[in-house]
N, C-alpha and C positions, 0 to 999 in steps of 0.2 A: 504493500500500500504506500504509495506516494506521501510522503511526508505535507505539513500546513508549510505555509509561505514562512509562517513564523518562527517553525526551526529548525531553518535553511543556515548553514553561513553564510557568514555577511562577505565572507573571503571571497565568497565563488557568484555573488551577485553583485549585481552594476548598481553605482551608484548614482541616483538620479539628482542630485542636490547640486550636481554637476550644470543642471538647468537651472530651479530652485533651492534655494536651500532649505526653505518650510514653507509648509503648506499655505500659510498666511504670506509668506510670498506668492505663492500661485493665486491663490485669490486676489493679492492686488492686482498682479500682472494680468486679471482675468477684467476685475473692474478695465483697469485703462484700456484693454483691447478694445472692452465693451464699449467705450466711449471711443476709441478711435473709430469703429464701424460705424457707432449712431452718427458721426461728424462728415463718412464721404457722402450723404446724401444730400448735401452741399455742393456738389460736383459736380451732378447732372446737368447737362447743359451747356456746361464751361468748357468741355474738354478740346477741343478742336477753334479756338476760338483765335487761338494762337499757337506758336512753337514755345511758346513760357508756359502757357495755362495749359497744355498739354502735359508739358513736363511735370507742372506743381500737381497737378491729378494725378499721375502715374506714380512721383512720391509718396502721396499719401495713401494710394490703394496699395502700394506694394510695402510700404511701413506698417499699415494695417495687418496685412497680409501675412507680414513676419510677424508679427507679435500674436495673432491667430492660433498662426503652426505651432509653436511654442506654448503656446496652451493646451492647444491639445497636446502635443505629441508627449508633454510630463503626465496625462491624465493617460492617456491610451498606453503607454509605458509603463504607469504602473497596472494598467488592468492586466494587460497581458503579464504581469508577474503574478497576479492570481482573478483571474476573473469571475470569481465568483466572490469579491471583496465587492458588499454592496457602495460602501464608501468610493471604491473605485468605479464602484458602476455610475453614479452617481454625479462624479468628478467626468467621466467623459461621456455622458449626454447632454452635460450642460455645455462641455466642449463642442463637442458636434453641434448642440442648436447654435454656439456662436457661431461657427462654419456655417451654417445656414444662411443666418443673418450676414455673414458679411457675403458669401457669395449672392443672397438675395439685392444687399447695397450697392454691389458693383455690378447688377446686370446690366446696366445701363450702358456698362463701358464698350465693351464692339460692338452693340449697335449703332454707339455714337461715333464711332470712329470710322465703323462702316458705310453711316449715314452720310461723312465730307465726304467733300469732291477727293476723289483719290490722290487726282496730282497736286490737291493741296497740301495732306498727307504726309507725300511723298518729298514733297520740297521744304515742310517742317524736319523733315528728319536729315535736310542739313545741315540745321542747327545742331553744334559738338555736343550741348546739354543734352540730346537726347540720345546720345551715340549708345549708351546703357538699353535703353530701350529699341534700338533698331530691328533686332530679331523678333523680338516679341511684339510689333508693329509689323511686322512684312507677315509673320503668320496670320496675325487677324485681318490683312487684306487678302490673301489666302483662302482665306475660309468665308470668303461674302458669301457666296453662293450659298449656306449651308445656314446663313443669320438667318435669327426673324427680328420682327421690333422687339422694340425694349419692352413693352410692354408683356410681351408674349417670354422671350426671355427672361423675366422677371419670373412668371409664372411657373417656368420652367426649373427654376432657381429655388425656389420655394419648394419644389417638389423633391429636391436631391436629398434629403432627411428619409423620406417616404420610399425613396429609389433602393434606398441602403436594409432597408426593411430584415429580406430573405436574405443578405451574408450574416446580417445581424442574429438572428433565431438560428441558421445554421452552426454562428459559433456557440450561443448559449447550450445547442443542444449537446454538438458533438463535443465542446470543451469543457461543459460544465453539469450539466443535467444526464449525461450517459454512463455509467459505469458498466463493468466489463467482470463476467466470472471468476473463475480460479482454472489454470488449468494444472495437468503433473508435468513438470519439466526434466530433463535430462537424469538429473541426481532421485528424482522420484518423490520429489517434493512439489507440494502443494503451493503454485503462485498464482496471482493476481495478477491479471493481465491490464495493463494500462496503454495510452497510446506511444509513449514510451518503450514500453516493453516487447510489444510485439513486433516492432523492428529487430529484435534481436531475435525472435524465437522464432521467426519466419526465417534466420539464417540457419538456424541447427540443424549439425547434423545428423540428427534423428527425424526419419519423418514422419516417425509418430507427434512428436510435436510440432514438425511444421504444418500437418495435417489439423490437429488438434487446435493451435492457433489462428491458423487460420480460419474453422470453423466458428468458433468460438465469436474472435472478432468481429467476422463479419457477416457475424448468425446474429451479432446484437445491431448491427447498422438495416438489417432485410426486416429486423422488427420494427421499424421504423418505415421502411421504403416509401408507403404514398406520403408521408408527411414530406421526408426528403424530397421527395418527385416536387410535391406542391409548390414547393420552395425555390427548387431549381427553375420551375415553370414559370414562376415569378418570374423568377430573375430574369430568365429569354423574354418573356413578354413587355417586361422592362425596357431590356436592349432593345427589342422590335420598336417598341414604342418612340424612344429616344430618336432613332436611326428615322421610321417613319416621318414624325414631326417634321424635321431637320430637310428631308430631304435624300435623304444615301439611300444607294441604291440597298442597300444590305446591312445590318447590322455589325458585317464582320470590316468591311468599305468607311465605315463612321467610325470602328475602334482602334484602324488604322490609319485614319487621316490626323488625327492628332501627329503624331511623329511623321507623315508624311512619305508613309510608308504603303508602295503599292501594294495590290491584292495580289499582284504575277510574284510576289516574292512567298506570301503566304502558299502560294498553288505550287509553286516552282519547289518550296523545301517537302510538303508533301508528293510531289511526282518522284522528285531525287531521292524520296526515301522508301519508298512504294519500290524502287530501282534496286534498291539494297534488300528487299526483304530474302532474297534468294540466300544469299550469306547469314542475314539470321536463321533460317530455318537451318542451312550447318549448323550454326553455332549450339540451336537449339540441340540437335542429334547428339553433337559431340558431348552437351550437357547429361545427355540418357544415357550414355554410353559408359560416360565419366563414375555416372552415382550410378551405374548397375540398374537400374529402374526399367520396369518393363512396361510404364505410362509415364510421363511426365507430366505433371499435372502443372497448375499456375501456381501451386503455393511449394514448386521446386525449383523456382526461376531466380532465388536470392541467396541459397545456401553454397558456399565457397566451392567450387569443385576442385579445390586444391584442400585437403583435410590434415588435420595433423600438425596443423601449422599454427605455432601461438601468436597471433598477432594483436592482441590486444595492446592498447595504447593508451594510457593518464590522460588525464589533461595536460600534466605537466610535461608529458614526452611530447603531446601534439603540439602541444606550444614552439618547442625547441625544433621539431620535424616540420614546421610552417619556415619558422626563420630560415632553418638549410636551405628548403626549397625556394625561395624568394629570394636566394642573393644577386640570381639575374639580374634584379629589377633595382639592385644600388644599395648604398649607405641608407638615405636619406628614408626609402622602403622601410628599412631594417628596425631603422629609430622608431618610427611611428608604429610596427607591434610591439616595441615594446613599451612605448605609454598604451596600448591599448590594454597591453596585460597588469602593467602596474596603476595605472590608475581608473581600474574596474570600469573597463567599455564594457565587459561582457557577464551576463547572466546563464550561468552554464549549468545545475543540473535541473532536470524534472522535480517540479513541489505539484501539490493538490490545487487544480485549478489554473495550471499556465499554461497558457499557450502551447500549442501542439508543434512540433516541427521546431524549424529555425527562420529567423531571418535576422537582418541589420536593417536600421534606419535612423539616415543622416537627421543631424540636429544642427542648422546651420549656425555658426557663433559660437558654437559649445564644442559637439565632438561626436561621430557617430556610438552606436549603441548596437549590441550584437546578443540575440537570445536562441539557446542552445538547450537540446533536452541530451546533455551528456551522458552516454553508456559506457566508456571506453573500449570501445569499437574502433577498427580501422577505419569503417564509413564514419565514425565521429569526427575524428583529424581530419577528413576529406572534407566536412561539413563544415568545420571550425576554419577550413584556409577558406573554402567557399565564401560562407560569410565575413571574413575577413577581407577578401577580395572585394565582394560589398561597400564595405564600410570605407577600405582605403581609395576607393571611388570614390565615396561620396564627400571625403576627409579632401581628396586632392583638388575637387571640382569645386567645395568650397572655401578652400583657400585663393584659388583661383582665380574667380570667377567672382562677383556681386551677388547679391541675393536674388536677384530678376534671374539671373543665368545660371545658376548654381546648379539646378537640379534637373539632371539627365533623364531623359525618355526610355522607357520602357525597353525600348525595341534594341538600347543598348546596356541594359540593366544587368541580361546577365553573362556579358562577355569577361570582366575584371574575375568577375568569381570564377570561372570555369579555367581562367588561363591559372589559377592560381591551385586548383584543382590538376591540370594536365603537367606543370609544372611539382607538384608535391610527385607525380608519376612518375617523371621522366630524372627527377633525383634520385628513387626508390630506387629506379630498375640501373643506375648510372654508379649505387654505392653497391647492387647486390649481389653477389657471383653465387649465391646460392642456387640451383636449378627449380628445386621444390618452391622455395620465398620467390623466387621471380615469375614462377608460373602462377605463384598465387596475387603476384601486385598484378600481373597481366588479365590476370582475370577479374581484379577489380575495374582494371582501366577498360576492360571490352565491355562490363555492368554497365561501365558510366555511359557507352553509347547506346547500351541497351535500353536502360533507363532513363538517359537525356536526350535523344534522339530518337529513337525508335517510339517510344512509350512517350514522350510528351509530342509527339506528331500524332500519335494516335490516340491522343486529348483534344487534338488540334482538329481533327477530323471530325471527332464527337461532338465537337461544340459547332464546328460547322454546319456538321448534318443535322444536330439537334436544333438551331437559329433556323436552320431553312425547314423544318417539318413544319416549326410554331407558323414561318411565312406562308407555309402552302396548306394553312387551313387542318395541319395533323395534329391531335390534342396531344400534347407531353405529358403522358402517362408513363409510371410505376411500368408497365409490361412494353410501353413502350422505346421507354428511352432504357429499358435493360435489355431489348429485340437489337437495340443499335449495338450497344456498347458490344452485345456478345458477338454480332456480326463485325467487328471491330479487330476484337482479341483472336477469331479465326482468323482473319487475315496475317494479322500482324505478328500470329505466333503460331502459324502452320507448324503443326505437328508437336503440339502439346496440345492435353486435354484441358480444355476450357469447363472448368466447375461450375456447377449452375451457382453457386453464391458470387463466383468473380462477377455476374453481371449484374451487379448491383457497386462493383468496385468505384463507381462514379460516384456513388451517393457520397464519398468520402473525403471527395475533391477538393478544398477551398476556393482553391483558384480559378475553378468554373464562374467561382462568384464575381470573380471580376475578367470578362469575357473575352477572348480570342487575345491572351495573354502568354498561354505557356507554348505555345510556336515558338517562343523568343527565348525559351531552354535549347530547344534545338538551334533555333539558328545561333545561340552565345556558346552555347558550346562546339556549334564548327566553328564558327570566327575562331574562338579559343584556340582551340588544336593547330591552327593556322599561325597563328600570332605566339603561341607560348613554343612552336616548334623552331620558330625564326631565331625567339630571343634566346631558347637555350643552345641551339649550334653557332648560332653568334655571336653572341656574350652581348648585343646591344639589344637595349629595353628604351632607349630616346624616345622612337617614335610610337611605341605605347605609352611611354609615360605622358608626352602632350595629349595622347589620345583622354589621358584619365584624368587630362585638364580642364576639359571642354566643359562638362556639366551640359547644360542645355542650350548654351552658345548657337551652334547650330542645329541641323537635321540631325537625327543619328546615323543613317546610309554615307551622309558627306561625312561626320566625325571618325568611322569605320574606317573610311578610306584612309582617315589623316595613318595608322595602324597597318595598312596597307589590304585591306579585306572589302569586296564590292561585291554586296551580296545580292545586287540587280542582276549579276550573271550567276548561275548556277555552280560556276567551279569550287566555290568554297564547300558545300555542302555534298557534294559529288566527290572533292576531296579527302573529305571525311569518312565516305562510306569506304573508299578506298584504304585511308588507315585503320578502317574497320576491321575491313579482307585481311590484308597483311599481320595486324594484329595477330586474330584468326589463326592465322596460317602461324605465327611464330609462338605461339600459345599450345597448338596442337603438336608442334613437334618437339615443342619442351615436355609436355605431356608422355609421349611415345618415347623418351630417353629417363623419364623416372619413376617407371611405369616395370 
């Protein structure tokens, strides 16, 4: 059982005072926000009146703006350290309704900027004061076509509280309101399964308990199924909605115009990887072949097929085995994890009520923040440079970078972590002459494209087809978005047995919640392999390191490039599958010689 929040060490949780120092600080800092929102509605009108009155608008929305994020993000930081702290709950809904209200105060601003003559616009933005703001002006003429009035925009605004609804109720359920049996594990003891937990017991190797956990796990998610369904049907009717209103052709065309990001790239990493699936089903064989298994089932696709090997890893070893691996990338890298370690960026193990998974997230003026459900697991240390890769993203962009530009687009979110992932790889297999330990890091590093290429394209796919059923009039039901998912998992995993519980494996998603998203695991993690291969036969990290300057400066396809990676042509991704093959191939005949 998962320990309370309350005795946790303090050693191994992030300190947030880092933002506030007491609460009574965040509640000032919450009054003045509040007051700098109630004050832009002074603005309307004014904006476009001149290249001065532009600028003083754009100050005050984006000082607003800052002071906002920083309210919530000390409130939603500490939910996620236990989210079922009603006090926390408490602390960020009143956050969010401020988000409300000021996104509701400033919907005025592209309409009204929309509204001028464009080449008056355009000839304000010769004026040097607004040289800060020039990107973030060339996007909102950008996106005319896609405005409505201010008025309707407003309404629209209003609505974004209401939008958030179904991620909302998905996290209370799955993070806080579910709890999960007991099963027997290895030693023949009696555990409790937590979300936590069953990443590891899904790797054992016994498969009576990978059988067993699996079961278990996601025999308690299928008790739930129409709820889950409901929720998710939200969510797409949501999307539909949004996309509709606006104009996009498509819900997936709207969540990629933001970053500026064609649909031929979305279709292109799904064709390219559709192209590969030939080589996984090898890989798949070689996995049955490996574990002796006269079925391979889904809940045999995570346990090592290299056995016998102790790879467990501390925290304090993954700490030390991130630094190794990142000396690529300089001195000045090197410095900044170690203030992340010493002065508590990170909140590293599982308590009762945290957050499931990992992520990082930037605190601009402060410092980023990294939350971890530590196992001491090899995939832990994979996890911990991941997210570290994150954070010294978002660390480098806002030093960088102004607070307007600081914060980088989606569509390049998760290249930093993955190079630093491909790179922990390419250290491993560069210190190990062991034949058994490098079969078994090779067999991490072929997981990661299993699992960040293959399997999040075929998330990709499911959110597609799931957006276009709701567009073509097909209800998202319970039987039928688990009809997709399973018709998904045969494709994509010919020649394992698909369990009738895997097709409900969707309901477990987060990140469906926030739509046509995890393509951009695949495509970061081919850029990655591309970029982290350069820097380590090179020993030069320059033009990623400006790349991890950018923040939201530009596009993310042109910042890409600054890195040297253009994922408008299919080679990068086509690349990949190919160091996939290879892999493959140098994995299996390590195999055949310790065998």
């Amino acid at each position: 059982m998962a320990k309370s929040r309350k005795d946790m060490n303090s050693e191994f949780m992030w300190d947030l005072t880092h933002i506030y120092e007491t609460r009574e600080d965040w509640e000032n800092a919450y009054k003045e926000a509040s007051k700098a929102v109630e004050s832009l509605g002074s603005l309307c009108g004014t904006l476009c009146t001149s290249a001065e009155s532009l600028g003083r608008g754009l100050d005050a929305i984006f000082s607003a703006a800052r002071d906002v994020e920083l309210v919530y993000l000390y409130a939603s930081l500490h939910k996620s350290g236990d989210n079922g702290d009603p006090e926390y709950q408490q602390m960020e809904g009143r956050a969010i309704n401020l988000y409300v209200a000021f996104s509701t105060a400033i919907s005025f601003m592209e309409p009204e900027i929309l509204a001028a003559d464009e080449a008056t616009v355009r000839a304000f933005l010769a004026n040097g004061d607004l040289a800060t703001y020039r990107h973030t002006i060339e996007n909102i003429l950008r996106a005319r076509k896609y405005m409505l009035s201010a008025e309707q925009e407003k309404m629209l605004a209003m609505l974004s509280d209401v939008a958030g609804n179904c991620s909302n109720a998905f996290e209370m359920l799955e993070s806080v309101d579910m709890t999960f049996p007991s099963i027997i594990d290895e030693k023949g003891e009696e555990v409790v399964l937590t979300h936590g937990s069953f990443g590891v017991y899904r790797e054992s190797a016994d498969a009576r308990v990978r059988k067993e956990s699996f079961e278990k796990y996601f025999g308690e998610f299928n008790k739930y199924i129409n709820t889950f369904a409901a929720m998710y049907a939200g969510s797409v009717k949501t999307d539909a909605y949004f996309s509709n209103v606006r104009g996009y052709k498509d819900p997936c065309e709207a969540a990629l115009f933001s970053g500026n990001v064609p649909v031929s790239v979305y279709d292109s990493l799904c064709a390219a990887v559709r192209d590969g699936l030939p080589t996984m089903k090898k890989y798949l064989e070689l996995r049955k072949k490996v574990l002796g298994l006269d079925e391979l089932h889904m809940y045999d696709l995570y346990c090592p097929m290299v056995d016998d090997i102790d790879m467990k890893v501390s925290f304090k070893e993954a700490k030390e085995l991130v630094k190794k691996a990142t000396l690529p990338l300089g001195e000045g890298y090197q410095k900044l994890l170690d203030k992340a370690y010493s002065e508590n960026w990170i909140d590293v193990y599982e308590n009762k009520g945290k957050t499931t998974g990992a992520f990082s997230c930037g605190v601009f003026g402060v410092h980023p923040y990294v939350l971890l459900n530590y196992t001491d697991t090899l995939d832990d240390a994979y996890t911990l440079a991941h997210e570290l890769g994150h954070a010294m993203h978002s660390y480098f962009s806002d030093t960088a970078q102004d607070y307007v530009n600081h914060d980088y687009k989606i569509m390049v979110a998760e290249v930093a972590s993955t190079v630093n992932e491909v790179l922990l790889t390419k250290y491993l297999l560069s210190v190990e002459t062991d034949k058994k330990r490098r079969a078994y890091i090779l067999n991490h590093f072929l997981e990661g494209f299993r699992t960040t290429i293959f399997r999040q394209t075929l998330f990709a796919e499911f959110e597609r087809r799931a957006h276009d059923m709701y567009m073509s009039g097909e209800p998202l039901t319970a039987q039928s978005l688990n009809a997709l998912y399973r018709e998904l998992n045969e494709t994509y995993y010919d020649g394992a047995v698909v369990d009738e519980l895997q097709n409900i494996e969707w309901a477990r998603i987060p990140h469906f919640y926030n739509a046509f998203y995890v393509y951009q695991y695949a495509t970061g993690f081919s850029s990655a392999v591309d970029i982290a291969s350069r820097i380590f036969e090179s020993g030069d990290a320059s033009a990623y390191l400006e790349f991890l300057k950018t923040g939201g400066s530009d596009y993310p396809l042109e910042e890409l490039k600054i890195a040297g990676v253009d994922l408008t042509k299919p080679d990068t991704v086509k690349n990949a599958m190919k160091t996939f093959a290879e892999s493959l191939d140098e994995f299996e005949k390590l195999l055949d010689e310790i065998r």
